[in-house]
N, C-alpha and C positions, 0 to 999 in steps of 0.2 A: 456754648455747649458744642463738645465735638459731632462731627457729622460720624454717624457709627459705620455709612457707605463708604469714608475716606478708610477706613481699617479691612473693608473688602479685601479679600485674598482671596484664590481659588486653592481648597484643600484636595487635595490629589489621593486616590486611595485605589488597591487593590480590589477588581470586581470581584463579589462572591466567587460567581464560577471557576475563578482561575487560583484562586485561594481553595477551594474546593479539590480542581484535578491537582492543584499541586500535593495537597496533603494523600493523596485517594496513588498518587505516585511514590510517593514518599513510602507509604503502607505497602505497598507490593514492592517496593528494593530492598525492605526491609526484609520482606519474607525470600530472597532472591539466595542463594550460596553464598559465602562469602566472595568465593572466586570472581563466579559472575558480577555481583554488589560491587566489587572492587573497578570492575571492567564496565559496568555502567557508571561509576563516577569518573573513571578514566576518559570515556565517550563525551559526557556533561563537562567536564572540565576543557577539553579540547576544544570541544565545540565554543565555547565561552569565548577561551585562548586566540583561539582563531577569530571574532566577530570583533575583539579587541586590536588584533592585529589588525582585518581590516579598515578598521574605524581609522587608526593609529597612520597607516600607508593612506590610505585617503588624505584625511587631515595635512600631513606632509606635501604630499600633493597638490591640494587645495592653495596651501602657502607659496611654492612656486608658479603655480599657477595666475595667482593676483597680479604679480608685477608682468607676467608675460603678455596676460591679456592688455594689460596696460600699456607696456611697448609696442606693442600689436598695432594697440589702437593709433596711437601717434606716431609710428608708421606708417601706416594705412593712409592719416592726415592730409601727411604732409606729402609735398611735390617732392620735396629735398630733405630726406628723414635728415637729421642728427649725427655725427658719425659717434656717437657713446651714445646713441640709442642702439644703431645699430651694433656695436660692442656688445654690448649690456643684452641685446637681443640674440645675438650670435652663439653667446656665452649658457643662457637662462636656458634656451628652447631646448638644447640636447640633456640639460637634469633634467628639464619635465618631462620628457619621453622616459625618462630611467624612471623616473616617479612610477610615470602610470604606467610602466612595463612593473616596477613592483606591484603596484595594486593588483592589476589584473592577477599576478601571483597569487596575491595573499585572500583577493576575493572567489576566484579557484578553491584554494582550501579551505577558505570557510563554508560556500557551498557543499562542498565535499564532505566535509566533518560534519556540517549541519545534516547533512540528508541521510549519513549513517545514524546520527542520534538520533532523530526526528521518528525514522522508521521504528528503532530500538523502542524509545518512547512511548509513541503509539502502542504496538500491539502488547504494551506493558498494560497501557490504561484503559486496552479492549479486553482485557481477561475478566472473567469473571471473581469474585473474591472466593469464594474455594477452590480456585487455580491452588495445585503444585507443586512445586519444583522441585526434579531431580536434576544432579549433577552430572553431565555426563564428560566422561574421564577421554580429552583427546587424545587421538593417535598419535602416536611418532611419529613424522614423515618417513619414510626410509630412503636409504641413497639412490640418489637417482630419481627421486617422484619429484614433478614440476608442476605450479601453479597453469602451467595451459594443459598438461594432460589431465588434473583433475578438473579444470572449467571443461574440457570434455566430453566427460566423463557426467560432469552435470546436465551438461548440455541433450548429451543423450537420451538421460533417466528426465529431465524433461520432455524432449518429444516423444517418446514412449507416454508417460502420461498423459498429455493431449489427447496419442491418438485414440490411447483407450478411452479417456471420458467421451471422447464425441464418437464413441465405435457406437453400430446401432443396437439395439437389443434384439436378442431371439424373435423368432416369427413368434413364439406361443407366447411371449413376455407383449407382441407390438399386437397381437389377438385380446388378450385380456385387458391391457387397457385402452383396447377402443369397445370393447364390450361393456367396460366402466361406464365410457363417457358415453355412451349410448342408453345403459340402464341409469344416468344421473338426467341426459336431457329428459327421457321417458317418467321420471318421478313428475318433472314438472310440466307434463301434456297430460297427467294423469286425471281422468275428470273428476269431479266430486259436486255434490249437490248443496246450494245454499241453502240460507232459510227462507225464501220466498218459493224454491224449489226448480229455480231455473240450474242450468249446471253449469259451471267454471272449471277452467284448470289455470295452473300457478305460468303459463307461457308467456313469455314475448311479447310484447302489443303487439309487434307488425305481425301478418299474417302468415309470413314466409315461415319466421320465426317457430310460430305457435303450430302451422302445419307439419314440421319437423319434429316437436316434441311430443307432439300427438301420432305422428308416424313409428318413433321412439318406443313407445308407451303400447301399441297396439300391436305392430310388428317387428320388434326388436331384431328378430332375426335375419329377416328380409332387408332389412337395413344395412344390417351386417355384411351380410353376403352382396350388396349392390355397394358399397361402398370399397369392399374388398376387389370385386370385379373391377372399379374405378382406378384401381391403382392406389388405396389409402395405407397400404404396406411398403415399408423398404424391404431393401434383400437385408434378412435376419442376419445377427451378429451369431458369432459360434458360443460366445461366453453368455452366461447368466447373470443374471444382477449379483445374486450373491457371489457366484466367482470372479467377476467385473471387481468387486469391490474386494475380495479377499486380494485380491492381483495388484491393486492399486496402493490398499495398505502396502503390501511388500514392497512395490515401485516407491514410494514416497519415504519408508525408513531407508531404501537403502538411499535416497536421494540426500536427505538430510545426514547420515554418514557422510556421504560424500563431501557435502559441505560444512561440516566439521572437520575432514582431512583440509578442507580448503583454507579454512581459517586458522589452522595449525600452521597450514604450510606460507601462510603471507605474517604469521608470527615466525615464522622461522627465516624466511627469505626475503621477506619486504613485500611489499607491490601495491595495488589500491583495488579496493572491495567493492564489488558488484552492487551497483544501485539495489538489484532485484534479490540481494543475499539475504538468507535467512537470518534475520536477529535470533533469534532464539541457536542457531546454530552459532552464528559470533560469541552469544554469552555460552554458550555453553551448556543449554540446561533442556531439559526436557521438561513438558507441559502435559500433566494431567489435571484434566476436569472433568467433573460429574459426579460417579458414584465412587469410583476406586480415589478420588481426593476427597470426598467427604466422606469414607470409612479411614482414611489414614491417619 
């Protein structure tokens, strides 16, 4: 009788997960412009392209490499090498630098090509499914625009948003929410009576703790005002939260404009794309979610 352990083999198969985001990928390039659709398989195919070329300059490499190390070694051996070792060493050692001077090439742009797809990818499979998509229709370049005055130009509409997100708020905006957090510690110093009729409040075990939100709770204002004396305020910002953010919208389309002219203009002129570029500006497309894509 055959042994059924001699027909053992290990069967190899796709985990769910990755059979999962593939198809869940799939479903949103589907839904993508065609423009764009076109330009993410462009990205996947390159990427591909490129990991094969890798592989391909490795391997070649790999191949020179065996007999060098070889000569190397019996060199190394010997008092009195060979002299067609040393030929044959002479000869080998200047391909395998050409080798791994290509590799290093072709491992370059596969890193390269991979980390534009990779990024693209991602924030494909972070949308939600009623993400989407409009087209937006690139600019011309016009004569005389270059790839380093629109990095710029981005550069700029980046630090401009920094400084507004970490600018401070208003004194009345940085008053009301320490008044918050004062009436939220004060809910839980607030006393109440059990059923045996001793009294509790929802505080802190440690006593520092539970002395603060019973201070909260009794004297809210006094609090206030000693805390304010302490210095618990910065110098107030000029802008509003709502203005803060109406300014910011503004800052961030004209940003992603911006980098739409950029991607126009390395389609137009050549060059290599910012790790930190906007995917969604590379394809082309604009992202709505929430209420205005699930009335569309």
């Amino acid at each position: 009788m055959n042994d059924p352990r001699l027909n053992h083999h290990v069967q190899e198969f796709t985990p769910l997960y990755v059979r999962e985001a593939a198809t869940a990928i799939a479903a949103t390039v589907a839904k993508l412009p065609p423009a764009a659709a076109a330009k993410f398989r462009a990205f996947e195919d390159a990427a591909f392209a490129a990991t094969a070329a890798a592989d391909a300059a490795r391997a070649k490499r790999d191949e020179k490499a065996r007999p060098v190390t070889t000569l190397r070694e019996a060199v190394a051996r010997s008092a009195d090498p060979h002299p067609a070792n040393l030929k044959l060493l002479a000869q080998f050692e200047p391909e395998l630098e050409h080798r791994e001077e290509v590799l290093r090439r072709f491992q370059a742009e596969r890193i390269s090509t991979g980390m534009a797809f990779s990024a693209i990818q991602r924030v494909l499979e972070e949308l939600p499914p009623n993400a989407r998509f409009v087209e937006v229709t690139p600019p011309a370049p016009k004569k005389g625009e270059t790839l380093a005055a629109a990095r710029e130009t981005i550069a700029g509409l980046k630090g401009n948003i920094a400084a507004l997100e970490h600018s401070a708020p208003t004194v009345e905006e940085q008053e009301a929410t320490l008044r918050a957090a004062i009436a939220k510690r004060g809910e839980a110093g607030r006393p109440r009576m059990d059923r045996t009729g001793r009294l509790k409040t929802d505080a802190a075990a440690t006593a520092q703790a539970a002395a603060l939100a019973v201070a909260c709770w009794l004297h809210p204002e006094a609090v206030f005002e000693r805390m304010v004396a302490g210095g618990a305020l910065r110098d107030g910002g000029t802008m509003s939260a709502a203005e803060k953010a109406a300014a910011l919208a503004t800052l961030r389309a004209s940003l992603f404009e911006a980098e739409v002219l950029e991607e126009a203009l390395i389609q137009r002129d050549g060059g290599t794309r910012r790790n930190d570029a906007d995917p969604f500006a590379i394809l082309g497309i604009r992202v709505e979610v929430g209420t205005r894509a699930r009335a569309a």
